[in-house]
N, C-alpha and C positions, 0 to 999 in steps of 0.2 A: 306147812305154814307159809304165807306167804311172806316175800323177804322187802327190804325197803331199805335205800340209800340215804342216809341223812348228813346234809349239808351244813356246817355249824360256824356259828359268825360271834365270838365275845362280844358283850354288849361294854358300855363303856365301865360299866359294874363289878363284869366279870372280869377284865383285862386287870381292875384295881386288886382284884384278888385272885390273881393266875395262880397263884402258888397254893391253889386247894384245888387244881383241875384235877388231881389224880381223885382226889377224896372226892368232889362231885360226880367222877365219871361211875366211881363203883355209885354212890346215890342214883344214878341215872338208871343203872343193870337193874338196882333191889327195885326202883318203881317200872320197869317195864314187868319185870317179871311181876310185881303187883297186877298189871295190867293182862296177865296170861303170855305175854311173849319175852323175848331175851335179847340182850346185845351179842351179836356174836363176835365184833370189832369194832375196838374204839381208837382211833389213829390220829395221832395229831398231825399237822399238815404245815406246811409254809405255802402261803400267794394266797389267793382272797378267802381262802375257808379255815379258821383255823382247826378244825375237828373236821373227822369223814367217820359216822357211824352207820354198823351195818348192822341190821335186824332184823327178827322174824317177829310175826307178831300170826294171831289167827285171822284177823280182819282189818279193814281200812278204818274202822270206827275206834279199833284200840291201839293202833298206831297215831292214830291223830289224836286220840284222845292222850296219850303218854306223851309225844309231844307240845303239847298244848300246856300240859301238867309241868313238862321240864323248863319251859318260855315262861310259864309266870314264875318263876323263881327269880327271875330279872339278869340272869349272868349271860345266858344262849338268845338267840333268835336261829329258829332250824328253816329249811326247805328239805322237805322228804319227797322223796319219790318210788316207787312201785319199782320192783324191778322182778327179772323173770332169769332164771337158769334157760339154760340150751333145750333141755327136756320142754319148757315152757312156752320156749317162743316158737320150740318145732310147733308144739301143739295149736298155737295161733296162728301160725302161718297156715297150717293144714286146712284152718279154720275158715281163715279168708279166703284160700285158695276153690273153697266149695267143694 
């Protein structure tokens, strides 16, 4: 599956009710796996992000589509990004290389 970094930012919503981050995080697990994919790590952070979640999902469409799903809830604003293991990026280097 492919995997995907996501970026997590409390909205002024979510900071008034920090004290349920743990109980949104697992809510956040049960809708990705609704979505076909899984959080593998959910880590809270200090300096501009307060969340770093890591995820697999089977496509770009149910990765966005599960965060799209978690941002109307009105607590997160995410930026996700694609990201590749070693085995991944040899393979795209190989790629460009011709």
């Amino acid at each position: 599956m492919a995997k995907y970094v996501t970026l997590i930012s409390w909205t002024e919503q979510g900071v008034r009710s920090y004290a349920d981050t743990v109980k949104r995080a697992e809510a956040g697990k049960a809708l990705a796996a609704r979505m076909g994919g899984r959080l593998t790590d959910i880590l809270w952070t200090l300096g501009p992000y307060d969340i770093v979640a890591v995820g697999e999902f089977p496509d770009d469409e149910s990765a966005t589509a599960t965060m799209l799903a978690l941002s109307a809830g009105g607590n997160v604003r995410t930026t996700t990004m694609r990201a590749f293991d070693s085995t991944e990026i040899a393979a795209i280097v190989a790629k460009a290389q011709g």
